[in-house]
C-alpha positions as CSV (number, residue, x, y, z in Angstrom):
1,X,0.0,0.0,0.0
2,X,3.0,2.4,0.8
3,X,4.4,1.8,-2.2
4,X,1.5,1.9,-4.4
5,X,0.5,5.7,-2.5
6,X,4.0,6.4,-3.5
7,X,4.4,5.6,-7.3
8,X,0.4,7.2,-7.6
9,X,1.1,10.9,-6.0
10,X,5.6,11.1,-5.9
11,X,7.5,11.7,-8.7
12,X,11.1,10.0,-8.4
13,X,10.1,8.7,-5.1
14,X,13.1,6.6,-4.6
15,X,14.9,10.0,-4.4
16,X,14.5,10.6,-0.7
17,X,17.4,12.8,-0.3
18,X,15.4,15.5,-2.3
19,X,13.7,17.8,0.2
20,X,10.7,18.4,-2.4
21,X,10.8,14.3,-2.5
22,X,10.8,14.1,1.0
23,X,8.3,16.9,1.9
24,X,5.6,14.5,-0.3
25,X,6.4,11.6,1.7
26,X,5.1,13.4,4.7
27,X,2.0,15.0,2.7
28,X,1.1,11.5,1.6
29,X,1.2,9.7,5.1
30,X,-0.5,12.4,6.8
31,X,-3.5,12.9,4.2
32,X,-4.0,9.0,4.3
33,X,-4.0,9.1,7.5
34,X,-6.5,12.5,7.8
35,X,-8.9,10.1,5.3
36,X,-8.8,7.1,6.7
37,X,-9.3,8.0,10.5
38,X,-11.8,10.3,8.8
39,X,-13.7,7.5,8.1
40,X,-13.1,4.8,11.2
41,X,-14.8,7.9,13.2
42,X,-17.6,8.6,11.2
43,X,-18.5,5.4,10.7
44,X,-18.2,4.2,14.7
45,X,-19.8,7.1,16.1
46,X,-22.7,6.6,13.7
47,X,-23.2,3.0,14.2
48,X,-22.2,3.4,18.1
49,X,-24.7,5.8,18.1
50,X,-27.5,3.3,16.5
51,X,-26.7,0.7,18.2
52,X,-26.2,2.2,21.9
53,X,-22.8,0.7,21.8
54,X,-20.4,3.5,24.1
55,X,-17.4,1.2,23.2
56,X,-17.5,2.2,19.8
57,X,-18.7,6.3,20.4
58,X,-15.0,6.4,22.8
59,X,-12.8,4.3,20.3
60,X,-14.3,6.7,18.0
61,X,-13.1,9.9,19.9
62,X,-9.8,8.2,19.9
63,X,-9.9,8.4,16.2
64,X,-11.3,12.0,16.1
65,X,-8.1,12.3,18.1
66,X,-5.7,11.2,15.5
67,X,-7.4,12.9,13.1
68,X,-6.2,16.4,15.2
69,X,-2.7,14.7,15.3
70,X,-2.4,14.0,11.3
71,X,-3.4,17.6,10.8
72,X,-0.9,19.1,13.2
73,X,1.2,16.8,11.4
74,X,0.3,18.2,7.5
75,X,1.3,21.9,9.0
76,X,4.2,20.6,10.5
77,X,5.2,19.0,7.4
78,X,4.8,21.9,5.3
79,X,6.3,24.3,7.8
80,X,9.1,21.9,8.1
81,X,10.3,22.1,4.6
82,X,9.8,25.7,3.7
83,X,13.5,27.0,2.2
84,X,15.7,28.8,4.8
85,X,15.2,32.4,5.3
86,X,17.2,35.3,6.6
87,X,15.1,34.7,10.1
88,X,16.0,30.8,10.0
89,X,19.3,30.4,7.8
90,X,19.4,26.7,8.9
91,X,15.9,26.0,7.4
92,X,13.0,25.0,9.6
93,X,13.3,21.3,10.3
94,X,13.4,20.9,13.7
95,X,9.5,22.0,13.3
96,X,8.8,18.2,13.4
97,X,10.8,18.0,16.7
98,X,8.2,21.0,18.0
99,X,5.1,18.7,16.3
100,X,6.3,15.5,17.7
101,X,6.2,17.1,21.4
102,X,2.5,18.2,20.8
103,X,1.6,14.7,19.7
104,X,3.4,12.9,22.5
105,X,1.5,15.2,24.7
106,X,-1.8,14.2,22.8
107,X,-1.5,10.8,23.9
108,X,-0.6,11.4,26.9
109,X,-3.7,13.5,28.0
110,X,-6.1,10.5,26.0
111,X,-3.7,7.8,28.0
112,X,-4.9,10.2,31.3
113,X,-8.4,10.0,30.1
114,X,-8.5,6.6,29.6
115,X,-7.0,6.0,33.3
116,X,-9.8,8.2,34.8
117,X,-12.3,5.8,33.0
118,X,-10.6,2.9,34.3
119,X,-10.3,3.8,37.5
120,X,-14.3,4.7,37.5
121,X,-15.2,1.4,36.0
122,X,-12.7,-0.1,38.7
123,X,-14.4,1.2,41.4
124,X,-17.9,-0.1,40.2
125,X,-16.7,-3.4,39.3
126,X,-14.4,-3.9,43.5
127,X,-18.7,-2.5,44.4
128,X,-20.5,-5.2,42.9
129,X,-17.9,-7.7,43.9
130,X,-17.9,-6.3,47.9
131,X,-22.1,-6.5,46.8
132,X,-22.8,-9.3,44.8
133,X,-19.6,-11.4,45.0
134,X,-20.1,-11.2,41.2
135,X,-18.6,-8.6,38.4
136,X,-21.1,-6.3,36.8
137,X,-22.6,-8.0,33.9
138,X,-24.1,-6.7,30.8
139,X,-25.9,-8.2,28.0
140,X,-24.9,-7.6,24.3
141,X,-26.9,-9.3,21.4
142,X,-26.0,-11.0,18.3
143,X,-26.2,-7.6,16.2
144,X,-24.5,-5.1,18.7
145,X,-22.0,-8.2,19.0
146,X,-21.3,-8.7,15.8
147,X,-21.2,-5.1,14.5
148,X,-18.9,-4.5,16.9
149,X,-16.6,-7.2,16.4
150,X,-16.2,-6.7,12.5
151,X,-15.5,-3.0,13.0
152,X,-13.0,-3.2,15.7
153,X,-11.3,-5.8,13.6
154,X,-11.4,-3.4,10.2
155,X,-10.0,-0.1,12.7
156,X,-7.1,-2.7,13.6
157,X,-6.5,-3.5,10.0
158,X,-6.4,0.0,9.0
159,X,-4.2,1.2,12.2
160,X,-1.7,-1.1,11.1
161,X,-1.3,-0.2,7.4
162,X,-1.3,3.4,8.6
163,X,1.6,2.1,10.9
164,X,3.4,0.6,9.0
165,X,3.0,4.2,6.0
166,X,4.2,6.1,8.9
167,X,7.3,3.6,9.4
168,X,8.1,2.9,6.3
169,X,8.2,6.8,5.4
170,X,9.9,7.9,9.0
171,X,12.9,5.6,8.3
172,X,13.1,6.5,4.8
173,X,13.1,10.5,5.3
174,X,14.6,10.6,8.6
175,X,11.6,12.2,9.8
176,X,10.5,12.1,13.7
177,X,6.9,13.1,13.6
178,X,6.2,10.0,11.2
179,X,7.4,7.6,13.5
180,X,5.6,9.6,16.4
181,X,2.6,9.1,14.2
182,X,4.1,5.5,13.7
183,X,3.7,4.6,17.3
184,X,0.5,6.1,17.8
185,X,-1.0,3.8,15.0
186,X,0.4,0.8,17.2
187,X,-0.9,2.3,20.2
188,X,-4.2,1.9,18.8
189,X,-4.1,-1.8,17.6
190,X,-3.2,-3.0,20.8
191,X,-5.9,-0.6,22.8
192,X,-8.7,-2.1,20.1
193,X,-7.4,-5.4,20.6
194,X,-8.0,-4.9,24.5
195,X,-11.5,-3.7,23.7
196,X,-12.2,-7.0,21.5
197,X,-11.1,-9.2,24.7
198,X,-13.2,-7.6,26.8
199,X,-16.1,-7.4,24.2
200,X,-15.9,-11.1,23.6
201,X,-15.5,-11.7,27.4
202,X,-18.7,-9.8,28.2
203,X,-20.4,-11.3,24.9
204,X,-20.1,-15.2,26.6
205,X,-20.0,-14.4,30.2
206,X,-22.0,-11.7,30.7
207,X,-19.1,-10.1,32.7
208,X,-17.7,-6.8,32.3
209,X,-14.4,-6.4,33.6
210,X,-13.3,-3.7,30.8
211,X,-11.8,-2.0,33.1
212,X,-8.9,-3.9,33.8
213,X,-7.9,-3.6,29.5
214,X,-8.9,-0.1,30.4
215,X,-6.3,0.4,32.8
216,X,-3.6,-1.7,31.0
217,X,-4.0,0.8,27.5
218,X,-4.0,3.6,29.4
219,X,-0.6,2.8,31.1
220,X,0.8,1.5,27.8
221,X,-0.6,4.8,26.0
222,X,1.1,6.7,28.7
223,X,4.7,5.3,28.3
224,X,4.5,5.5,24.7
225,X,3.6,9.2,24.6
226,X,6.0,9.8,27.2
227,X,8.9,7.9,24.6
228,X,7.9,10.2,22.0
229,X,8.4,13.3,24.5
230,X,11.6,12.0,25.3
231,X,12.8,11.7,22.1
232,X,11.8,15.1,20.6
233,X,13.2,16.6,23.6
234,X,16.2,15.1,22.8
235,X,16.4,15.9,19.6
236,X,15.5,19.8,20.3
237,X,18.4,20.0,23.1
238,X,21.1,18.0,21.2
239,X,22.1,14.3,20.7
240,X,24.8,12.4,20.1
241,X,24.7,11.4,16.3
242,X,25.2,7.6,15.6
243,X,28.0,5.9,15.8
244,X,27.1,4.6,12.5
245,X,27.7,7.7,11.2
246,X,31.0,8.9,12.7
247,X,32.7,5.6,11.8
248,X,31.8,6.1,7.8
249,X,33.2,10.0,8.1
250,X,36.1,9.0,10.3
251,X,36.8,6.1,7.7
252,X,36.1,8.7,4.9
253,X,38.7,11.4,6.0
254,X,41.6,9.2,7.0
255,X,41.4,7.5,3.6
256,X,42.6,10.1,2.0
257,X,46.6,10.3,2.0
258,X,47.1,13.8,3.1
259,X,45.2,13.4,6.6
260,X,47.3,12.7,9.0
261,X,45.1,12.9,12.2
262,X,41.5,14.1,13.1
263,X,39.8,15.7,16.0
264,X,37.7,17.9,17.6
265,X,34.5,17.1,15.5
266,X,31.7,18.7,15.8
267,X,28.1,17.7,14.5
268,X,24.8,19.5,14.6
269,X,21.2,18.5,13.7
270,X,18.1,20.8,12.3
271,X,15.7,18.5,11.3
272,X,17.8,15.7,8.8
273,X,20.3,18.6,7.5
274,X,23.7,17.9,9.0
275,X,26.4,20.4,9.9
276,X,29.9,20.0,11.1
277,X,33.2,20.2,12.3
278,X,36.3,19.0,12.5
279,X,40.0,19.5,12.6
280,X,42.4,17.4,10.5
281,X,46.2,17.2,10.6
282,X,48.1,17.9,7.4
283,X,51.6,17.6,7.1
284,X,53.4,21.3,7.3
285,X,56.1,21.2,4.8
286,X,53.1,20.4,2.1
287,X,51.8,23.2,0.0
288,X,49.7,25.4,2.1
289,X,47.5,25.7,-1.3
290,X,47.4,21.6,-2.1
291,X,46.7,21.4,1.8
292,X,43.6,23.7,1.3
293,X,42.4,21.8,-2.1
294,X,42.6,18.9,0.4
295,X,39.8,20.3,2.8
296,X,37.9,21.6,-0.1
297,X,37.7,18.0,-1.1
298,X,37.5,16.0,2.3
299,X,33.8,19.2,2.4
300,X,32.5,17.9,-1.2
301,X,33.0,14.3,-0.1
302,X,31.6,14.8,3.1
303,X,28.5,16.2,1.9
304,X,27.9,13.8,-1.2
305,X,28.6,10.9,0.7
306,X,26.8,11.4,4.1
307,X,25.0,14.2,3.5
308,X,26.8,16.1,6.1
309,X,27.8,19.9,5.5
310,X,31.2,19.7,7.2
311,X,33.4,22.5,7.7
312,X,37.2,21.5,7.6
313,X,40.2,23.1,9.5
314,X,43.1,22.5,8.9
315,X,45.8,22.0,11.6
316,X,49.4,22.1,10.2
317,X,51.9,19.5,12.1
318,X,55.8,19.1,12.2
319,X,56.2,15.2,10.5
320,X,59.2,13.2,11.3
321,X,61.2,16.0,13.4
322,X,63.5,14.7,15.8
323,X,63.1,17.1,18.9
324,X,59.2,17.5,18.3
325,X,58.9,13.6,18.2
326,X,61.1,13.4,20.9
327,X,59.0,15.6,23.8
328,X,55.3,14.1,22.1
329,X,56.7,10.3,22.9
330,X,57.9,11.6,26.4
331,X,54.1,13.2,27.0
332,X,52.6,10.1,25.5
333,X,54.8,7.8,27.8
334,X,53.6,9.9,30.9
335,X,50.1,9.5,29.8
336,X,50.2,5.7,29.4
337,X,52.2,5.4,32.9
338,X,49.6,7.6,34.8
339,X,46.5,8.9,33.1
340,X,45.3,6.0,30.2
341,X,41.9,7.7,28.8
342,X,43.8,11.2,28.0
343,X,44.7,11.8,24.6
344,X,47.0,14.6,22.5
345,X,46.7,16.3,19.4
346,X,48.4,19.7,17.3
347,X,51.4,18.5,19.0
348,X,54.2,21.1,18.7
349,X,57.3,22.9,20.2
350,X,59.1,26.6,20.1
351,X,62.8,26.2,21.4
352,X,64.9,28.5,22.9
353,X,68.5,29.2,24.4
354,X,67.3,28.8,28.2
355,X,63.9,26.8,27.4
356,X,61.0,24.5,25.4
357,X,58.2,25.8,25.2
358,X,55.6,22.4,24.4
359,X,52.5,23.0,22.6
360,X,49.5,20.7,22.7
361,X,46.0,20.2,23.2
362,X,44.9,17.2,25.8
363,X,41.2,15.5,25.8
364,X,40.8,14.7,28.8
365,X,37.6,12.2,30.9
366,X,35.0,14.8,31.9
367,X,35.7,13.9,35.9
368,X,38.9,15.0,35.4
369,X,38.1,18.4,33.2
370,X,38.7,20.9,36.4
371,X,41.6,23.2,37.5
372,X,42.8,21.4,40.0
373,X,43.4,17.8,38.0
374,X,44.7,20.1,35.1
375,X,47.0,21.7,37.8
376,X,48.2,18.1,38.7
377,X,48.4,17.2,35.4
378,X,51.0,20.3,34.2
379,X,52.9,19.9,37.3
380,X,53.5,16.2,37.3
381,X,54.3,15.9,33.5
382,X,56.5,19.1,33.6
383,X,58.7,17.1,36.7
384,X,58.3,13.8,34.7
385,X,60.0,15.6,31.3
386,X,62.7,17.9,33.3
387,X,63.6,14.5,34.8
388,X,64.8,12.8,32.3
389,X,66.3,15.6,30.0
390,X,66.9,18.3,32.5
391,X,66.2,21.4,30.6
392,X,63.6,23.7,31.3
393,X,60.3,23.3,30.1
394,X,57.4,25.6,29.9
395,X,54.3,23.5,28.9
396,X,51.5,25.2,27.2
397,X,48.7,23.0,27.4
398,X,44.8,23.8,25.9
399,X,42.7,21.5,27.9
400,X,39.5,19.8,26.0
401,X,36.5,18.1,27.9
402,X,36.1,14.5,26.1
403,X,32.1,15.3,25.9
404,X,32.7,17.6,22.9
405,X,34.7,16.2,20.6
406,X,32.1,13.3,19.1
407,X,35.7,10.9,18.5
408,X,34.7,10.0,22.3
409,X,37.9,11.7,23.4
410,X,39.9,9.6,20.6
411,X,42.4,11.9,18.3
412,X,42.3,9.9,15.4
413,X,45.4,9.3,13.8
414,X,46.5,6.9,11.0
């Protein structure tokens, strides 16, 4: 069916990295999904309305509901994609971060609702047990029974090919509010299947204990909305990006023969647009202008490869220089006698008649990332290098917290 949507309203749909390609995706989920829960309400709360049947009027409010949520999500789909202005140079795609938190709160006030009912039914069903010794019955008839039972059964069908649209097009577009949608859909096949238990319970029994399904959706409905919450939130404040991902650009940059090292990289998220950081080590006595062609490159490849609008600086290093190799084994030596997780990078020296001065930056664990341990830190390595050669040294050190630099406090070096 997703497929079918697709090749009927999306030209070059298998183009998903094409904003216009991807804005459709989202038009088409949420306008099948505006039809088709549409529908499931219309019909229910007519029938339920015929028949006397409140099961199917509240199921049916559930799917008014949705229809509210498929809405928010056309705006937010079309607000989402709309080109970057001088007000929003990044674009506007963290709108479906924005629509994703309305939605998880959506769910959460109809999981609240449906806990109130629950708890109400509750109390009426421990009454007539403290009463009667018996649950409250009701009596349904072959009609209400049956009418009931084939449309439940058709909502379920439907939820799960909207789930599976919503999915199917999240994954494929990167895009938050589909999966948010995604999970709602779900939400509602298991919440209908509840009500089928407890219709077919009170249909041979005569025993209404609906409130115990109740109950058990409304907590499940809760922790779902309260995912999607978490995860927009998340998104809105700032995540770490998949490991996935930094492994193919890490492998990507130090492929190339000029890059001699990588760190400090950076990478934001608006939406599914990608922008970034990073330093990379080039080899000093190489052509500042072929060094520069070099990061023009390592952008281009970035982008057409991962999508990812990186930003390359380039940091200049002393190869296969006696003294400077000398002082960055000593510092590395102290590092694996003392420290462990601490690493180096832009590793340089400036000597003088009387002095060295050493020049580097050092990542260092984020529970050692304060003055003191940085105080430790100078002083110990300063004794451990005048130690062994004796001359003075004036260290000159540029201290890095491990929590921003996305190589998990790793200098990456070939």
């Amino acid at each position: 069916m997703g497929t079918l949507l697709l090749k009927i309203f999306v030209k070059n749909y298998k183009d998903t990295k094409d904003p216009n390609v991807q804005k459709k995706y989202g038009l088409v989920a949420s306008f099948f999904g505006l039809v088709t829960n549409f529908l499931l309400f219309g019909t229910k709360i007519v029938i339920g309305f015929l028949l006397g049947l409140f099961s199917l009027i509240s199921d049916s409010v559930n799917n008014l509901s949705d229809f509210g949520n498929n809405a928010l999500s056309v705006f937010g789909v079309k607000v989402t994609y709309k080109p970057a202005d001088k007000e929003h140079p990044y674009g506007h795609q963290r709108t479906e971060y924005i629509i994703s938190l309305i939605i998880g709160c959506v769910i959460i006030a109809l999981g609240a609702i449906m806990a109130y009912q629950g708890i109400m039914d509750l109390i009426v069903f421990v009454q007539s047990m403290m009463e009667t010794g018996k649950p409250v019955t009701s009596k349904i008839s072959d009609t209400m029974f049956l009418v009931s039972l084939i449309l439940l059964l058709l909502a379920i069908f439907i939820k799960v090919i909207q789930s599976s649209i919503y999915f199917s097009y999240g994954k494929k577009i990167s895009n938050q509010q589909l999966r948010a949608l995604g999970k709602d859909a779900l939400n509602d096949c298991i919440s209908t299947s509840m009500v089928i238990v407890g219709l077919l319970i009170t249909f041979f029994t005569g025993y209404n204990i609906d409130c115990f399904f109740t109950l058990a959706v409304a907590i499940l409905v809760i922790v779902s909305g309260s995912g999607i919450i978490k995860e927009a939130a998340n998104s809105l404040v700032g995540e770490h990006p998949s490991e996935e991902l930094i492994k193919s650009l890490v492998s990507m940059l130090l492929s190339h023969k000029g890059v001699l090292g990588i760190h400090d990289l950076e990478i934001h998220s608006y939406g599914h647009l990608l922008f970034g950081v990073i330093h990379v080590e080039v080899d000093s006595k190489v052509d500042v202008m072929l060094s520069h062609e070099l990061c023009d490159e390592l952008e281009k490849e970035a982008f057409n490869k991962l999508r990812i609008h990186l930003t390359v600086h380039m940091d200049p290093i002393l190869v296969n220089d006696p003294d400077t190799d000398k002082y960055k084994k000593l510092v590395e030596e102290y590092i694996a006698q003392t420290k462990g997780n601490i690493h180096i990078h832009d590793f340089r020296i400036l000597s003088g008649k009387e002095h060295v001065n050493v020049i580097f930056d050092m990542i260092v664990p984020n529970e050692i990332d304060n003055e003191k341990e940085h105080r430790k830190i100078k002083d110990e390595l300063y004794a451990f290098i005048h130690n062994r050669y004796g001359k003075e040294v004036h260290l000159v050190i540029n201290f890095d917290p491990a929590i921003t630099d996305l190589l998990s406090g790793t200098a990456a070096e070939k």
